[in-house]
N, C-alpha and C positions, 0 to 999 in steps of 0.2 A: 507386417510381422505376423507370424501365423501365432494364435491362439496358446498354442503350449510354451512358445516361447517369452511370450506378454505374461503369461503367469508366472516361468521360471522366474525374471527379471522381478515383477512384484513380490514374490516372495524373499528375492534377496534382499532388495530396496527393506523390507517388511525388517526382515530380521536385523538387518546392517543399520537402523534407525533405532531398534526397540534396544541393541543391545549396547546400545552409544547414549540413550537418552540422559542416564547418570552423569555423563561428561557437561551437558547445557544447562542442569540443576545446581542454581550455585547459592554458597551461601553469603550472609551478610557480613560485608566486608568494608574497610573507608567511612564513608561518609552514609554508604548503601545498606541501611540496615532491618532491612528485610530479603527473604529467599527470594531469589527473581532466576531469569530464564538468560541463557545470553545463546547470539547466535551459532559460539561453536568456531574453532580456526582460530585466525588473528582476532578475533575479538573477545577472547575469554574479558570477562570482569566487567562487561560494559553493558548499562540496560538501554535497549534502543525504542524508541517509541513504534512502528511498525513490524519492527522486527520481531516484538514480544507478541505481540498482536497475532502474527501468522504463525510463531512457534506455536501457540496456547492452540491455533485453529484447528493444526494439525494435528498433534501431540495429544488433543483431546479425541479425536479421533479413533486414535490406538488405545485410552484407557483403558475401555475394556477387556483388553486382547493379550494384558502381563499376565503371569501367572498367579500373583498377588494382589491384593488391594494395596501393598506398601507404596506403590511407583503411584499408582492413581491418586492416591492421598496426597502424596508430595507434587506431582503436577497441581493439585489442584490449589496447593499453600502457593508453591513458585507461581505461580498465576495469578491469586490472590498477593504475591507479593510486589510483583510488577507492578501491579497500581497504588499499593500503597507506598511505594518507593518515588513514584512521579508523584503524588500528593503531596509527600515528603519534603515534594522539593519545590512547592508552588512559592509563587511570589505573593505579597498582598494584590498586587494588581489583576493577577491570576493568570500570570506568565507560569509553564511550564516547560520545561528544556525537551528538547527531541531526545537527549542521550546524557545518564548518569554514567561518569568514569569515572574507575577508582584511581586517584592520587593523592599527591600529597599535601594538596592545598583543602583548605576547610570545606568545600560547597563544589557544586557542578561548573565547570568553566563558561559555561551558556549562562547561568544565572549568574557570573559574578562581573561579566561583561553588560547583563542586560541589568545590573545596579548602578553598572557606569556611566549608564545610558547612551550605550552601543545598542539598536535595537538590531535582533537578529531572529530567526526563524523560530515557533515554539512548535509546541507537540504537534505533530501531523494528526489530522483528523482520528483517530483510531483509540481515541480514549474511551469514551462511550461505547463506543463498539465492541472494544475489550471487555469492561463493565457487561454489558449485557450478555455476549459470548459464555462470561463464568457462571454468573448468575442463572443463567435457563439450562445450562447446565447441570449446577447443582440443585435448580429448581429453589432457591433463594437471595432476595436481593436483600437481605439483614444486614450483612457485614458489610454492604459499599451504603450503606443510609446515613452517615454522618459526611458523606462527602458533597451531598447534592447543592450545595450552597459553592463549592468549590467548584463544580463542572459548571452553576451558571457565570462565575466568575472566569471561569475557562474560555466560553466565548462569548464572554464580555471582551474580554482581551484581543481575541480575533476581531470582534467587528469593531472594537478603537482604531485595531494598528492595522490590522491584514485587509480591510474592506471597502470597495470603492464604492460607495452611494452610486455615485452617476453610471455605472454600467452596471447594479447590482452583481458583481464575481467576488470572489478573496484573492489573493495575490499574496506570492512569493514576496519576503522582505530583500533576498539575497539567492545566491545557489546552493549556499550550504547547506548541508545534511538535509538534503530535500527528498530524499527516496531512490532518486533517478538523478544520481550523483552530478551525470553530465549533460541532461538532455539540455539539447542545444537549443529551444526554446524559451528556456530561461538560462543555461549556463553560461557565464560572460554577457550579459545582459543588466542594461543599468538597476539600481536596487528601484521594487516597488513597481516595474514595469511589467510583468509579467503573470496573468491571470491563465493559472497553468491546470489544463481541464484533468490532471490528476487530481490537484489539492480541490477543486471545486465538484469532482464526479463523487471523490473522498469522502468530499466535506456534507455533502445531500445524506449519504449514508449514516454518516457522523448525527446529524442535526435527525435524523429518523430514529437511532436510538436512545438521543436523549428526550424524542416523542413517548419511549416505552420505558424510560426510568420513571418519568414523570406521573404514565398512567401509572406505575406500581405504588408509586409515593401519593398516591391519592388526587397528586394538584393538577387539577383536571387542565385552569385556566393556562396555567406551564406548557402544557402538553400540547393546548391547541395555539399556544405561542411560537412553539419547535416546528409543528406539523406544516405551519402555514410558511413559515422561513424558509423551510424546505422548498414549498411550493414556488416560490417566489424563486429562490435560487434555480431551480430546474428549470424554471421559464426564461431568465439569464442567460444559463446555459445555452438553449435552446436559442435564442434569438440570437446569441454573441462568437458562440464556440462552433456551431453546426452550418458545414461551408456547402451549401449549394450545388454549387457545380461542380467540386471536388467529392461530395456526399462520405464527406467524410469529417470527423470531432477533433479540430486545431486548439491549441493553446491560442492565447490571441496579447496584443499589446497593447493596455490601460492608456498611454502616456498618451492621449490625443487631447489636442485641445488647439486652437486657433494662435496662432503666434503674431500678434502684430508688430510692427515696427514703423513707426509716426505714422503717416497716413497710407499706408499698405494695411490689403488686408480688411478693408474696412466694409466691403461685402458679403458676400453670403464666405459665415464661418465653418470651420468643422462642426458636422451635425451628426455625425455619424460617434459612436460610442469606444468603438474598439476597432482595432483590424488584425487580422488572420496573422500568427504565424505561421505559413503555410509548410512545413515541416512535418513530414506524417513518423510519428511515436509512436510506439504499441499502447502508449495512455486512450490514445485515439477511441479504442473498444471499451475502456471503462465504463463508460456508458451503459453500455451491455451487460454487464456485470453489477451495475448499479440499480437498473431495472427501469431506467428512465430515457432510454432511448425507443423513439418508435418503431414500430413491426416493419416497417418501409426503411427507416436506417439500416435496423439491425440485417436487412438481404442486401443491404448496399455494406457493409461493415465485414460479413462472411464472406464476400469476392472481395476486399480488399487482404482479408486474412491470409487467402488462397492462392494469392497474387503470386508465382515463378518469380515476378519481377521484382516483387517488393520484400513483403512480408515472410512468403512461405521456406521452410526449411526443410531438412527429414528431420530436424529435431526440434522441431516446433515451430515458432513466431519469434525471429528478429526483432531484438529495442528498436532498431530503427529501420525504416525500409534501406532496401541496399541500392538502392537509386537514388538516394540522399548522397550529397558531396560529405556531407560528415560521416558515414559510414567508415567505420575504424573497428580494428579486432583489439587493439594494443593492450599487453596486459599492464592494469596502470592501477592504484592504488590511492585513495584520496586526492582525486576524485575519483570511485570504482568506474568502469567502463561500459556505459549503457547505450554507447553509439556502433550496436549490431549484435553480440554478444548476444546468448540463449541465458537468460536470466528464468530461474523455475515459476518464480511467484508471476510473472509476466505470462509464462504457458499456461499457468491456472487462472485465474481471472479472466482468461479468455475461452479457456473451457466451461469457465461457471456460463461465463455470460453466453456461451452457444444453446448451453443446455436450459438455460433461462428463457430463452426464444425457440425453443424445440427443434435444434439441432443436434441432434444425441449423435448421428451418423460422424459429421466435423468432428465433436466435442469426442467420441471414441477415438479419430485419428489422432489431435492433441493429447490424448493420453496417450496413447502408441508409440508415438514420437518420442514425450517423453519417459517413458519406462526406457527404450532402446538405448536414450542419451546415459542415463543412470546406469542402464544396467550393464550397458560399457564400458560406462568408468570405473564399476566396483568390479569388474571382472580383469581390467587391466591395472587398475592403482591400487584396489585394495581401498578405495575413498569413494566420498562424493568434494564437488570443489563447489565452489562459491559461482562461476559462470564459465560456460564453454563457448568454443566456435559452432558459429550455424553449418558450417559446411561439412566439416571431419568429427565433429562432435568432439573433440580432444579438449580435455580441460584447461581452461586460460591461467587461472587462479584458485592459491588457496583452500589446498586442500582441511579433510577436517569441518569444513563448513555444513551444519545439518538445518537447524533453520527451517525453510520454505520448501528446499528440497524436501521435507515430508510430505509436500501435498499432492507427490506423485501417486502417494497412497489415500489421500483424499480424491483423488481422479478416479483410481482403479472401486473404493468402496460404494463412491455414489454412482456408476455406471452400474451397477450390482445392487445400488440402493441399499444396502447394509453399513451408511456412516453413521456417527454417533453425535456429531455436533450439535448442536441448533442453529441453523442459519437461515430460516425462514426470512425471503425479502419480501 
């Protein structure tokens, strides 16, 4: 795509987000009472724990670019309200739900199940990250300081229920609201089986920014409590999820352990900790994006990117390689459809992570791709949608959807180097 036309597109995308942004500012409503962000589409009124995360990423981006300080201001409350809206709704145990919905019963349907003692999935890693994201933004962490007793109780809670000692990973309780509705590495898979290198690539980044709440808060000994978890988990990682001779970053399956039956079995047992699910995700590249893959992965991770076969598209990177027998376009709705579909947030995380290993050359094409996808859609619907086909680029679902699709404008700002975030990894 030549040059005048990647900026035509950027500029739509620009405009068609700035002038929509009032639509995903919502106010306190139900049980939800604080200003929060929702993604926009079918999900007006709902705060999501990821979703909020990549809206604030984005969205922060453009502050300074309204005509007014008013939009800025209000981004920056609805931001501050996301978190205090999931605080809102912690358990003593320090359970937090993925997603507040407004109805008509008293409390979040996630917390009133996990009182029942139905355990089910809690906030995907992205609390902290959140937290820090506003904070180095507005260049103060004052107003999340009464929470810090509640984030270590946040994962206290992960490593009671979500963490397996003997392979050191976290693990999926179930497939619900997992991010990646349907990946078929844990999707239909027994509960608690499933050490899924999204929630663990996530979860390193997660466990790094509760290293820099800590330094703020002064407690040093906290900090080098986080810093070194971290370490440990990357080493996990690294020894458990990172396939050899596929050279490539699999989810893998916890459930092993030696099955005996009377006297069978009674020799050498399972010794080994986990095994591959050999399924290639676009989670696969997190890694890369996470900043803990090595310089030898990451040139084996860019030919799998590039891959005609698998991965590559004109409009980006496929959820899942198209060599995979799960490969499905279907437009399907809880569970959303991440078995091939062009998902935005999936083409950025793989641009971060090119340009995090100095691939600026890739990481321009992945913008490319994706400006062309967007700037298709608003040229023919008048919209952006929720997820497209990798072939024709035609929207699957959903229009209305803003969200992640802003980071098409995080792509175009930092290839220019003119973003406003703080996202130093």
């Amino acid at each position: 795509m030549d040059r005048e036309k990647m900026q035509k597109y950027a500029d739509e995308i620009r405009q068609f987000v700035m002038g929509h942004t009032e639509d995903v500012l919502k106010n306190p409503r139900s049980f939800i009472r604080y200003p929060f962000i929702d993604p926009g589409s079918v999900y007006d009124g709902n705060v999501w724990d990821w979703d909020t995360y990549w809206s604030v990423y984005g969205f922060f981006n453009l502050a300074d670019q309204y005509p007014d300080d008013t939009t800025k201001a209000r981004l920056i409350e609805h931001a501050k309200g996301n978190i205090h809206n999931f605080m809102d709704h912690q358990l003593p145990d320090g359970y937090i739900p993925m997603m507040i919905e407004v109805a008509d019963w008293p409390e979040p349907y996630l917390n009133m199940k996990h009182k029942e003692g139905i355990l089910m999935n809690m906030h995907k890693p992205f609390l902290c990250q959140q937290i820090v994201q506003i904070s180095d933004f507005i260049s103060d962490y004052s107003w999340c300081s009464q929470y810090f007793e509640n984030l270590e109780k946040y994962f206290e809670c992960y490593d009671e229920n979500y963490y397996f000692e003997s392979c050191g990973l976290y693990v999926w309780c179930d497939d619900i609201m997992i991010g990646m509705d349907n990946d078929p590495a844990t999707f239909g898979r027994p509960k608690f089986s499933t050490a899924n290198i999204y929630l663990n690539s996530f979860m390193c980044m997660e466990l790094e920014a509760m290293e820099k709440i800590c330094q703020t808060f002064g407690k040093e000994e906290r900090a080098e409590f986080y810093k070194e978890k971290k370490a440990k988990l990357v080493k996990a990682i690294q020894e458990e999820c990172w396939d050899k001779r596929d050279r490539f970053f699999y989810s893998v399956d916890v459930d092993i352990k030696t099955r005996k039956f009377d006297w069978f079995h009674e020799g050498l047992g399972v010794f080994w900790k986990t095994l591959p699910i050999k399924i290639r995700v676009w989670s696969g590249f997190i890694p890369m994006y996470a900043g803990f893959a090595t310089k030898e992965q990451a040139e084996d991770m860019v030919r799998h990117i590039f891959d005609e076969e698998t991965f590559a598209s004109p409009y980006g990177v496929t959820t899942l390689a198209k060599d995979e027998k799960m490969f499905d376009l279907s437009v399907t709705n809880n569970p959303s459809n991440w078995l091939g579909p062009i998902w935005l947030v999936a083409n950025y995380i793989i641009f971060k992570g090119l340009l995090n290993y100095g691939y600026r050359e890739e990481a321009e094409k992945i913008c490319e791709d994706t400006l062309l996808l967007l700037g298709e859609d608003l040229e023919k619907t008048g919209s952006l949608h929720e997820y497209y086909d990798p072939f024709d680029g035609h929207p699957i679902m959903n229009a209305g959807f803003i969200n992640w699709n802003v980071l098409a404008l995080n792509m175009v700002d930092e290839l220019n180097e003119r973003y406003r975030i703080c996202d130093e990894k």
